[in-house]
N, C-alpha and C positions, 0 to 999 in steps of 0.2 A: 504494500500500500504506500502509493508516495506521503513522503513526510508533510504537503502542507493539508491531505485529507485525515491523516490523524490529529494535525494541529486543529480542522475544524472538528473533529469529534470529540477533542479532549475540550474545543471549545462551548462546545453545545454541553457536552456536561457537568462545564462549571457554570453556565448561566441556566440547565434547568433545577437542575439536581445539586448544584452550590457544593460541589464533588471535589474537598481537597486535595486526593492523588493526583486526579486529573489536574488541577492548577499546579500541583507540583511538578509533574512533568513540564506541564507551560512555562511555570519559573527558571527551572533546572537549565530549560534549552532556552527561551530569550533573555534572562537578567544579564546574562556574562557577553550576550551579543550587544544590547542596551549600552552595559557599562560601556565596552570598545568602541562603539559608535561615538558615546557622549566623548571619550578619549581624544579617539579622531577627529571628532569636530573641537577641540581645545580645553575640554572642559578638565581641571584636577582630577585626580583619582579618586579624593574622597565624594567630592562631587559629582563625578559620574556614577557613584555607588549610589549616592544616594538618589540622582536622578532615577536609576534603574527600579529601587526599591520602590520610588516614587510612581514611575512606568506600573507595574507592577501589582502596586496596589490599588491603580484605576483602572486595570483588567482588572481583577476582582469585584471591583464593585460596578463596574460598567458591562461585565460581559454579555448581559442581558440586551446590550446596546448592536450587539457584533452580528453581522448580515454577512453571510455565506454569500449572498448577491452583491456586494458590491467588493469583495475584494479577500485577499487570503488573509489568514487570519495574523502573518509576519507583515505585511503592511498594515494593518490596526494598530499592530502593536507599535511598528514603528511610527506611524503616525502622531499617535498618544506620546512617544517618545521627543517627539519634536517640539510640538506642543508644550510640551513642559520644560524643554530647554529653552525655547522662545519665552515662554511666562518667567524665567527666574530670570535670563536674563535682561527683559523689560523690567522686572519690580529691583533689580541693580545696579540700572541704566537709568538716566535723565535724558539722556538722546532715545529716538525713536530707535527703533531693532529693524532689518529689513529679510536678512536671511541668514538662516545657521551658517552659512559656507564663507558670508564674508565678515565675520567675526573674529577676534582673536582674544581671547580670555587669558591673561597672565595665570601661571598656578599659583598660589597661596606659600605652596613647600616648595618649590622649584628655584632656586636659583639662578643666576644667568650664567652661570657655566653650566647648568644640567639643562639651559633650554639650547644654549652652541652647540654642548654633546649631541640633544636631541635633533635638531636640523643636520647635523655633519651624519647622523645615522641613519636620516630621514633619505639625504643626497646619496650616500654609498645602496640605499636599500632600492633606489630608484633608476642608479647607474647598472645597479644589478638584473633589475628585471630587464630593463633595457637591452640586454643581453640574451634574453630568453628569443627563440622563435616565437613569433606571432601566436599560433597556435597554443604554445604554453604558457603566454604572457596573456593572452584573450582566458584561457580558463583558471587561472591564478588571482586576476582580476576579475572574475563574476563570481569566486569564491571568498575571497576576502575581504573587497569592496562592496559585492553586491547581497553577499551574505547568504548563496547558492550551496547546496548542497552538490556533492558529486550528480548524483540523479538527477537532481533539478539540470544540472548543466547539461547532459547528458540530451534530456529532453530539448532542452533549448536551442541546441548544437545540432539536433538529431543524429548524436552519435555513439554509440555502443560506450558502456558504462567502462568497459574494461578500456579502451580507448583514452575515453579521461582520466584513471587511475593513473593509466602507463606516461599520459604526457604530465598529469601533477605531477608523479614520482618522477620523472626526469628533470622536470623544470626546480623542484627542490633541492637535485644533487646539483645541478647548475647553481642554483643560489647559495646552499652550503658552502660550496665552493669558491665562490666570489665575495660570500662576506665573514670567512673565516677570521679575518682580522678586525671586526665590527663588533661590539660588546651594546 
């Protein structure tokens, strides 16, 4: 069964049956994807925890809200996830907000040699894919950017699952390989 028709089954039985296994599965597999996103788009680590938690617990209390018709239940989630990084970031902003992506959020605990580190890791991790074929740099990015499963890719690509396995496992020795000297 592909993975986003268990997310709506797992989702249906938290919004009829208020089914905490099922919301734990939900948690288990989006809180840690939530956290990484808030990351990527600038947000602290303790920050993106708490956005996630935050994510998190308006699935819970919203899931009664969530339509199999308009979308899978990983865009809900992300959606709610935005939303709440735009809401905090408005109530600790006096400027208007206009989009996650052109924001930059200093960390709280980060220094500015741990935010050099992080850009000089950021440029070595992007000179590396850069390096990948096409092919293994297209499903590298629709699995860590787009937050795709092997299968989901697979589908998307319409290409045999063992196909995407062999080019992630390639594309990964290629990048072990180039960024051995990156910490």
């Amino acid at each position: 069964m592909p993975v986003g028709d268990v997310h709506k089954q797992l989702m249906q039985q938290v919004a009829e049956f208020r089914d905490r296994e099922a919301f734990k599965s939900l948690f288990q597999h989006f809180a840690p994807r939530v956290k990484a996103l808030m990351i990527k788009s600038g947000a602290a680590s303790g920050e993106a925890e708490d956005i996630a938690q935050d994510v998190m617990m308006r699935v819970w209390l919203k899931s009664i809200q969530y339509s199999n018709a308009k979308g899978a239940v990983s865009t809900w989630v992300y959606t709610i996830a935005r939303n709440v990084r735009i809401d905090r970031l408005r109530r600790g902003s006096s400027r208007p907000y206009e989009d996650i992506d052109e924001i930059e959020v200093a960390s709280d605990d980060a220094g500015a040699e741990a935010e050099v580190l992080a850009m000089q890791q950021a440029k070595h991790v992007n000179r590396a894919l850069a390096t990948l074929p096409n092919e293994q740099k297209q499903i590298i990015e629709m699995a860590f950017q787009q937050n795709m499963t092997q299968s989901e890719i697979a589908g998307r690509l319409s290409l045999p699952l063992g196909t995407i396995k062999s080019r992630m496992r390639l594309a990964y020795q290629k990048l072990r390989v180039n960024l051995e000297d990156v910490k």
